[in-house]
DSSP file (Angstrom, degrees, kcal/mol; ACC not computed):
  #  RESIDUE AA STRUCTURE BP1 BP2  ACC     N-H-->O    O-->H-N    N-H-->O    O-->H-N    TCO  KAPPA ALPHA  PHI   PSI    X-CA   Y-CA   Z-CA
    1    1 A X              0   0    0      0, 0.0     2,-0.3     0, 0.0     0, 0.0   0.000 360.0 360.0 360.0 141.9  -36.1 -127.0   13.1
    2    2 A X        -     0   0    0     79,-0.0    80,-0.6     1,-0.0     2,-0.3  -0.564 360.0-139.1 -66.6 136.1  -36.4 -129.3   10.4
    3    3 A X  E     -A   81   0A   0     -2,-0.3     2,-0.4    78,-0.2    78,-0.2  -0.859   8.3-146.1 -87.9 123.6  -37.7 -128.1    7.0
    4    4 A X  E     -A   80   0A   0     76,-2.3    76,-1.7    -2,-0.3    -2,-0.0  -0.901  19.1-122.1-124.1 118.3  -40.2 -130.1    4.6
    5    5 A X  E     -A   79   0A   0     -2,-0.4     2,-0.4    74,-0.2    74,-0.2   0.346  11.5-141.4 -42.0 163.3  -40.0 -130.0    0.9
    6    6 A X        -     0   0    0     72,-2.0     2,-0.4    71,-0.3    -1,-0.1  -0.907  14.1-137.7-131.3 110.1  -42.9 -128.9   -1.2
    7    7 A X        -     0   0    0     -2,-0.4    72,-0.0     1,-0.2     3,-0.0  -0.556  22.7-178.3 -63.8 115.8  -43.2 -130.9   -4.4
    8    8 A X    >   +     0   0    0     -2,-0.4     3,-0.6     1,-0.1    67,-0.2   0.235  54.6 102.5-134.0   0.4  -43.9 -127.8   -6.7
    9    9 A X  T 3  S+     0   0    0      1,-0.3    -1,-0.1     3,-0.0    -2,-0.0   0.913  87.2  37.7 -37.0 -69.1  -44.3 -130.7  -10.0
   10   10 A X  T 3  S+     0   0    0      2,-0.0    39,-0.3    38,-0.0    -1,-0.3   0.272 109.2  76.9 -85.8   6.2  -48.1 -130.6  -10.0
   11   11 A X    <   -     0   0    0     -3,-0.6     2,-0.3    37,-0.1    37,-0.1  -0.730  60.9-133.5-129.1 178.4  -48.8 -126.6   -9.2
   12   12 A X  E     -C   47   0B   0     35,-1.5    35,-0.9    -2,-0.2     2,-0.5  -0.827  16.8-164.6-122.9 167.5  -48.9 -123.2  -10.6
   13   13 A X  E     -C   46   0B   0     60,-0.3    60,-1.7    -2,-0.3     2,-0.2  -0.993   5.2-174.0-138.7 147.8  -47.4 -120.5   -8.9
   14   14 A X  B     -E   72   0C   0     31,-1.5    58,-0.3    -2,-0.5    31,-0.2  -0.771  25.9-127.0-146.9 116.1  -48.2 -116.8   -9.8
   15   15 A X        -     0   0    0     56,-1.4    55,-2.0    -2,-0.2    29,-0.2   0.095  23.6-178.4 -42.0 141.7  -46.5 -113.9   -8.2
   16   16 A X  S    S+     0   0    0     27,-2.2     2,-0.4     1,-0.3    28,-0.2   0.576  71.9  30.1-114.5 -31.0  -49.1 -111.4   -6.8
   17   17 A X  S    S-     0   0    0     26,-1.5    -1,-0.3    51,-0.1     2,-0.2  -0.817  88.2-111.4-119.8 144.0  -46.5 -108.7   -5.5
   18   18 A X        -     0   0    0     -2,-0.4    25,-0.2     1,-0.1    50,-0.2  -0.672  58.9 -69.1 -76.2 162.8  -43.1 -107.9   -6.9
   19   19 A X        -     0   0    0     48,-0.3     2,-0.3    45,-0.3    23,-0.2  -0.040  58.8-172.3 -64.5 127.5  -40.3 -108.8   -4.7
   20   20 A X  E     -F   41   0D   0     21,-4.5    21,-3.1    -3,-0.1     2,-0.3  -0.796  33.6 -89.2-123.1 167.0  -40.0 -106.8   -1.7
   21   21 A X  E     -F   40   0D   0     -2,-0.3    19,-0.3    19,-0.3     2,-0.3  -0.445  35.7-145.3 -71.8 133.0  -37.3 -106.6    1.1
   22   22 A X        -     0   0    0     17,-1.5     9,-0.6    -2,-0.3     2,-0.4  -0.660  25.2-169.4 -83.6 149.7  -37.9 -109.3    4.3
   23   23 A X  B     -I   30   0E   0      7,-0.3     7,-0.3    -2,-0.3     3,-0.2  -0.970  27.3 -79.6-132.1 151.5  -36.8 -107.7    7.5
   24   24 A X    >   -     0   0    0      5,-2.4     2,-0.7    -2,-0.4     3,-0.7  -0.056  56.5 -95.7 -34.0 152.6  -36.2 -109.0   10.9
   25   25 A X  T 3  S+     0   0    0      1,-0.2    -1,-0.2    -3,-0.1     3,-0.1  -0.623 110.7  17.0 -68.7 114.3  -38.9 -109.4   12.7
   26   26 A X  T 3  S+     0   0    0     -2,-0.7    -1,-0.2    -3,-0.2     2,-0.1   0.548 119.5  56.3 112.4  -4.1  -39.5 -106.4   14.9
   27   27 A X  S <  S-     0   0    0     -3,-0.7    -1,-0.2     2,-0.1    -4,-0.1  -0.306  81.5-108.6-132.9-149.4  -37.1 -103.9   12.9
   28   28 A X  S    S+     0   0    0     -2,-0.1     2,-0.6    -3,-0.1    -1,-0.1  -0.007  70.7 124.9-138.0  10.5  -36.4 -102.4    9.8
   29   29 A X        -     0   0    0      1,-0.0    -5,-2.4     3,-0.0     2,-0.6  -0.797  65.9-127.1 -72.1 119.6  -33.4 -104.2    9.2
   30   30 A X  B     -I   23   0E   0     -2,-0.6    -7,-0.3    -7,-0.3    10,-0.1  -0.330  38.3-128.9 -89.8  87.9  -33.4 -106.2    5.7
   31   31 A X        -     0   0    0     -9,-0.6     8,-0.4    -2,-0.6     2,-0.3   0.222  26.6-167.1 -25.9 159.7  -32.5 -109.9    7.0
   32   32 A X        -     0   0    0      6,-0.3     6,-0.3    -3,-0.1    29,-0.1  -0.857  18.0-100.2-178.0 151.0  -30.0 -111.5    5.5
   33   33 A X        -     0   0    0      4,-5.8     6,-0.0    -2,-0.3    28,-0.0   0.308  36.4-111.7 -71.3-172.4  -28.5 -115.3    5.3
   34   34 A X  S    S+     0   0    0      1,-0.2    -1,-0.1     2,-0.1    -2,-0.0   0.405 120.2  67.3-103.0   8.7  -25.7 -116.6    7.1
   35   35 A X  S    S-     0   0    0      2,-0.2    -1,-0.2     0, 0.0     3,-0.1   0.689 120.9-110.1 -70.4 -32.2  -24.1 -116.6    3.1
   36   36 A X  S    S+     0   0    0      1,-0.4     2,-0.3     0, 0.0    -2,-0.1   0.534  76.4 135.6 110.1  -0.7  -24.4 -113.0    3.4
   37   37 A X        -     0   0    0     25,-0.0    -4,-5.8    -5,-0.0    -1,-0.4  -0.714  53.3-122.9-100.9 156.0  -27.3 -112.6    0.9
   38   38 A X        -     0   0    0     -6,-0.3    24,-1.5    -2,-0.3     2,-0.3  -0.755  27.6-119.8-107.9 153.9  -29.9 -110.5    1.7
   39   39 A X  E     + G   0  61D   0     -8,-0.4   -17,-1.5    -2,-0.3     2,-0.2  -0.632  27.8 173.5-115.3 151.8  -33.4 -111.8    1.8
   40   40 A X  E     -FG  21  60D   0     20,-0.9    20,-3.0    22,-0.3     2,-0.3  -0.757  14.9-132.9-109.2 168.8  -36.8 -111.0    0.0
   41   41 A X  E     -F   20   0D   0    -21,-3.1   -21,-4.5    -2,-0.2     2,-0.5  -0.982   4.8-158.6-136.7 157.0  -40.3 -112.1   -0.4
   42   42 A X        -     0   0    0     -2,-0.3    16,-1.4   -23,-0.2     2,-1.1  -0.862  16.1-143.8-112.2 108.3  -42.8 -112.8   -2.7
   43   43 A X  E     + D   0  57B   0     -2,-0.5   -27,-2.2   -25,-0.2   -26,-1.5  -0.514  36.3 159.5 -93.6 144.5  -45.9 -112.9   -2.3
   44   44 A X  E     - D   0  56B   0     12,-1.5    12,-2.5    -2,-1.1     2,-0.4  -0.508  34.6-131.8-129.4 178.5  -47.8 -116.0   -4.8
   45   45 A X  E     - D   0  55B   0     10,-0.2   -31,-1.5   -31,-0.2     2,-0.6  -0.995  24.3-153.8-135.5 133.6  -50.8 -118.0   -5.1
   46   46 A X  E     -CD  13  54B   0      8,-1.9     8,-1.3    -2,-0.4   -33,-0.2  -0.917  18.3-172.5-129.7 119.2  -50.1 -121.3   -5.5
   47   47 A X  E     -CD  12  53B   0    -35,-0.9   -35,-1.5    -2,-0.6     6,-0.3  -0.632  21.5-147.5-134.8 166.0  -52.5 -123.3   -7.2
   48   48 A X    >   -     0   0    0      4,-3.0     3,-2.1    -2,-0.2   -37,-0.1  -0.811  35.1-112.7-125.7 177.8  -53.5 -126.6   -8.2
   49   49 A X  T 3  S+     0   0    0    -39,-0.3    -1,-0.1    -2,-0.2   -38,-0.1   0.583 113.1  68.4 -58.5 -20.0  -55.6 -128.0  -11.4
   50   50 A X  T 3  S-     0   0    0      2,-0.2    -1,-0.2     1,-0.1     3,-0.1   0.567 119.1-109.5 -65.8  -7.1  -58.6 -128.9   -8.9
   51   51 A X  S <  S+     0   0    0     -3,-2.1     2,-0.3     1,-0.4    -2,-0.1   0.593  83.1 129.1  74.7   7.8  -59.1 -125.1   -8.4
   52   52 A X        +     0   0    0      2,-0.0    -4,-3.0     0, 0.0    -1,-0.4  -0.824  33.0 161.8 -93.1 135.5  -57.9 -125.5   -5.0
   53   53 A X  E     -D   47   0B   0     -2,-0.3     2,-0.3    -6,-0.3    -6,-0.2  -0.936  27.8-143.6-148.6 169.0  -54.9 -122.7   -4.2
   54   54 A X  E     -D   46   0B   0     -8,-1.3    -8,-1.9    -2,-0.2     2,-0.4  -0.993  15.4-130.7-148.7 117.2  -53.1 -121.2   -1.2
   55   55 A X  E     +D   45   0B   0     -2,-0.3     2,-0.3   -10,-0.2   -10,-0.2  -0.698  39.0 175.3 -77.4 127.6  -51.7 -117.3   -0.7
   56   56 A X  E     -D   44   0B   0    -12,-2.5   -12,-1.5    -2,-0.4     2,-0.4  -0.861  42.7-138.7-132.4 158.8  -47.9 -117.4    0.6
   57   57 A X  E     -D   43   0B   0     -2,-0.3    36,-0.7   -14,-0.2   -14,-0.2  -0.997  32.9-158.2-106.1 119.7  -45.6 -115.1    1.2
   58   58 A X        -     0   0    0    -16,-1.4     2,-0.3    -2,-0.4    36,-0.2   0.015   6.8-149.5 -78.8-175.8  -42.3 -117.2   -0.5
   59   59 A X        -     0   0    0    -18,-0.2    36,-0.9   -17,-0.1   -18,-0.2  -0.613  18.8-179.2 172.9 133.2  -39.0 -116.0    0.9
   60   60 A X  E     -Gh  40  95D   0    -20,-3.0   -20,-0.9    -2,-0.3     2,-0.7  -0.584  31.2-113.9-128.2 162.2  -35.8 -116.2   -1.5
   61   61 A X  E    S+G   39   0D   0     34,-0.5   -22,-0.2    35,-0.4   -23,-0.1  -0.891  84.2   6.3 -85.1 116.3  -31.9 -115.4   -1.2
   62   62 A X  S    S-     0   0    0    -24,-1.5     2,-1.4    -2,-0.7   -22,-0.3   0.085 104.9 -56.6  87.0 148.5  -31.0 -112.4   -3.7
   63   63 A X        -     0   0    0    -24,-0.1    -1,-0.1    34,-0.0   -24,-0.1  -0.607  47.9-142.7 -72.3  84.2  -32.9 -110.4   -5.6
   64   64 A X        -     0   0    0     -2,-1.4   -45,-0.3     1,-0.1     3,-0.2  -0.232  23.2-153.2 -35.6 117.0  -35.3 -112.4   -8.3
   65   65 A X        +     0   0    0     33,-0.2    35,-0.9     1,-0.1     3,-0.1  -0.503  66.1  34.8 -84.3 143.6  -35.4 -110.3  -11.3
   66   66 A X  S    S+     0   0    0      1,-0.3     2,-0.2    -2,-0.2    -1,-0.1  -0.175  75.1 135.0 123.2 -35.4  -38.2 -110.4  -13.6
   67   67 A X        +     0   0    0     -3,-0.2    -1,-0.3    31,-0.1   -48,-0.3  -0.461  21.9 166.4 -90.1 132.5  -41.1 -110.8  -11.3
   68   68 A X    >   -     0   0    0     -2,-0.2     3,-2.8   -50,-0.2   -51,-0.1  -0.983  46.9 -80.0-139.4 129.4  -44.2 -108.7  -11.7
   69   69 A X  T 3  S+     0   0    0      1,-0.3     2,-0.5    -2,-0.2   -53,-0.2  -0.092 118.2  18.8 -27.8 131.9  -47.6 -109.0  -10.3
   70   70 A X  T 3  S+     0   0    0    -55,-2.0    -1,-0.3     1,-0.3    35,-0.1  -0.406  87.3 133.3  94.5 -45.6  -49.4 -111.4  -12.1
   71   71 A X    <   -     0   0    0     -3,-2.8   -56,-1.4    -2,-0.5     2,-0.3   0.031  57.4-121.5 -51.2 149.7  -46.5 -113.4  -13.9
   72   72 A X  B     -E   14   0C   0     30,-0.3    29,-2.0    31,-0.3    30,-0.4  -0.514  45.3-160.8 -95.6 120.2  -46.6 -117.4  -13.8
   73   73 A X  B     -J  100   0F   0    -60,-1.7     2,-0.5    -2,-0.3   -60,-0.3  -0.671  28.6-130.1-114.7 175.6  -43.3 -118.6  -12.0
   74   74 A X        -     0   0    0     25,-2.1     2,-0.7    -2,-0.3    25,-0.5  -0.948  21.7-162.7-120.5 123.1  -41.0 -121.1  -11.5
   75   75 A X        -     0   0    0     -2,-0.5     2,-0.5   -67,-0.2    23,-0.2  -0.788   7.6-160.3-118.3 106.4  -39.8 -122.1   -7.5
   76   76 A X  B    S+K   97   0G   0     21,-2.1    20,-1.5    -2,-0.7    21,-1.4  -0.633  71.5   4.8 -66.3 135.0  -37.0 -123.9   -7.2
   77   77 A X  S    S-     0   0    0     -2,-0.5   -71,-0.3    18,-0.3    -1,-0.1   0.222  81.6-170.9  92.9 -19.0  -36.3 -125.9   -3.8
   78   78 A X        +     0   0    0     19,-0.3   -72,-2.0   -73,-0.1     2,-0.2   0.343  16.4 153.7  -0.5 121.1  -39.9 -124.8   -2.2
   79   79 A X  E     -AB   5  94A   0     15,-1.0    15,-2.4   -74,-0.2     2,-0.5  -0.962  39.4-127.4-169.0 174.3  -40.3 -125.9    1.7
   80   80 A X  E     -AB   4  93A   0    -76,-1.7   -76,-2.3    -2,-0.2     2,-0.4  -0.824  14.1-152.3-124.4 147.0  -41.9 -125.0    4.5
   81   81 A X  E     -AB   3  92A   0     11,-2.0    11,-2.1    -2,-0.5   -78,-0.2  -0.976  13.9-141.0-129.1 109.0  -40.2 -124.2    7.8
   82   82 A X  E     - B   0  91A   0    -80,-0.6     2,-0.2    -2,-0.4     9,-0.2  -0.104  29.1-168.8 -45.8 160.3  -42.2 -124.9   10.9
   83   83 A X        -     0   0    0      7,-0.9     7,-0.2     8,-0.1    -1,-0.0  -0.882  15.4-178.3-148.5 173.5  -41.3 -121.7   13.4
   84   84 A X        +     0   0    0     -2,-0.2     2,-0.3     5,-0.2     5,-0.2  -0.332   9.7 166.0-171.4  93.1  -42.1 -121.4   17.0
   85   85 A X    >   -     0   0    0      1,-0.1     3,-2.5     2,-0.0    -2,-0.0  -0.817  68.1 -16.8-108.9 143.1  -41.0 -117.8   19.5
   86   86 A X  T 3  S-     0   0    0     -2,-0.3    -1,-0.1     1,-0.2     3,-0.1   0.574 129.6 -48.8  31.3  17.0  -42.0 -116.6   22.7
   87   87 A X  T 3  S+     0   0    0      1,-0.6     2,-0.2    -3,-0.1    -1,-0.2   0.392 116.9  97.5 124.7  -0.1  -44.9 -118.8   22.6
   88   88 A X    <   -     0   0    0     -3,-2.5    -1,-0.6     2,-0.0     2,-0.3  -0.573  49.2-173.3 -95.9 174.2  -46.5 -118.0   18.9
   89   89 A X        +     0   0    0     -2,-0.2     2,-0.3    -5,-0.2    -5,-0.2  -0.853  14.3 143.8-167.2 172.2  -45.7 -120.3   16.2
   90   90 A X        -     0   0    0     -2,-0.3    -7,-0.9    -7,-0.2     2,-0.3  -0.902  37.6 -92.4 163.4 175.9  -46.3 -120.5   12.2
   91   91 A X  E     -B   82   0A   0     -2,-0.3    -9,-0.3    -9,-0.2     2,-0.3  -0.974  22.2-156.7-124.0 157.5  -44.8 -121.4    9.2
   92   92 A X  E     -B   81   0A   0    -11,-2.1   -11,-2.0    -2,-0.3     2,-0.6  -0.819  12.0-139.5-112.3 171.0  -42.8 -120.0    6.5
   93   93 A X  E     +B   80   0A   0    -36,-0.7     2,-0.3    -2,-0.3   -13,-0.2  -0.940  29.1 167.5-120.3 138.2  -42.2 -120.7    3.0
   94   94 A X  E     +B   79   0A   0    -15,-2.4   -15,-1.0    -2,-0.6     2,-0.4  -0.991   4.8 175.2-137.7 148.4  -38.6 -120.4    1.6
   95   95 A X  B     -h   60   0D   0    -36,-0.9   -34,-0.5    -2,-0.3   -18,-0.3  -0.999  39.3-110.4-154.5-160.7  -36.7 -121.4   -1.5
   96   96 A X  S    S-     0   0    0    -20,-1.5   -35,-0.4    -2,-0.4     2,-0.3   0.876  92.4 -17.2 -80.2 -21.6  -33.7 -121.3   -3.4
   97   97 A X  B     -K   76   0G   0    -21,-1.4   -21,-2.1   -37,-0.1   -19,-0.3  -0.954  52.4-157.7-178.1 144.2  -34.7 -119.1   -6.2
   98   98 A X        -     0   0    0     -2,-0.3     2,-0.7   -23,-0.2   -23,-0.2  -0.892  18.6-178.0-119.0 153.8  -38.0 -117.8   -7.8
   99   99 A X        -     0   0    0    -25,-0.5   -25,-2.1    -2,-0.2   -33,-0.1  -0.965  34.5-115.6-167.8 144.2  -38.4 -116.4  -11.7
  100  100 A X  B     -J   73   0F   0    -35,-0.9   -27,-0.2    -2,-0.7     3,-0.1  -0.533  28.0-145.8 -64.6 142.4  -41.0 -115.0  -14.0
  101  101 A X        -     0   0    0    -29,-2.0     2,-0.2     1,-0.4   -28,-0.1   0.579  56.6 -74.7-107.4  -1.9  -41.3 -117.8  -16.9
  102  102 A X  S    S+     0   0    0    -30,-0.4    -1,-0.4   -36,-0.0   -30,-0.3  -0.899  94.3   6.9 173.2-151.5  -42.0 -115.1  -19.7
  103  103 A X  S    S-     0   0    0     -2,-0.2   -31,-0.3     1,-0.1     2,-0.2   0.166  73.0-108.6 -33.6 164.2  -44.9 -113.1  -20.5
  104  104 A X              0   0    0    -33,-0.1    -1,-0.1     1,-0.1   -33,-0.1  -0.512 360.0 360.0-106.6 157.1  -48.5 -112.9  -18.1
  105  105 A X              0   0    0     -2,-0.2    -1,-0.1   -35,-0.1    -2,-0.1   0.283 360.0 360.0-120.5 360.0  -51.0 -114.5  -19.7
């Protein structure tokens, strides 16, 4: 499936969870790309200056350092990946790399 960028210009993003390991679906095996890195998620709130926001779970390659509940990030490459198995479907959010941008405010 095709994947659709998320213009990530105009929001804030703030980590709620620290990065935790993604696993297959169904297992307890840790996923990992076809690079050979293994994958995590985050979960954020990603919010806009209207007071409108949205809870994701992000999902990144490699382990993002730095990130702590609460901390203001930065998401490179943000996009959302339609899905669709055995008859469910959903979306996810992935991108190339997440980081804490200093102190929580």
């Amino acid at each position: 499936m095709q994947t659709l960028p998320i213009d990530t210009t105009k929001v804030r993003v703030r980590a709620l969870s620290e990065p935790l390991p993604h696993n297959e679906f169904g297992t307890n095996t840790q996923k990992v790309t076809p690079d050979g890195e293994v994958v995590y998620k985050v979960r954020v709130i990603v919010s806009t200056d209207t007071g409108s926001g949205e809870v994701i779970w992000v999902k990144v390659p490699g382990l993002p350092e730095g990130i702590e509940p609460d901390s203001l990030c930065a998401v490179e490459g943000l996009r959302l990946l339609p899905w669709a198995n055995n008859g469910s479907s959903g979306v996810a959010y992935w991108c190339d790399s997440i980081e804490a941008l200093g102190a929580t405010s």
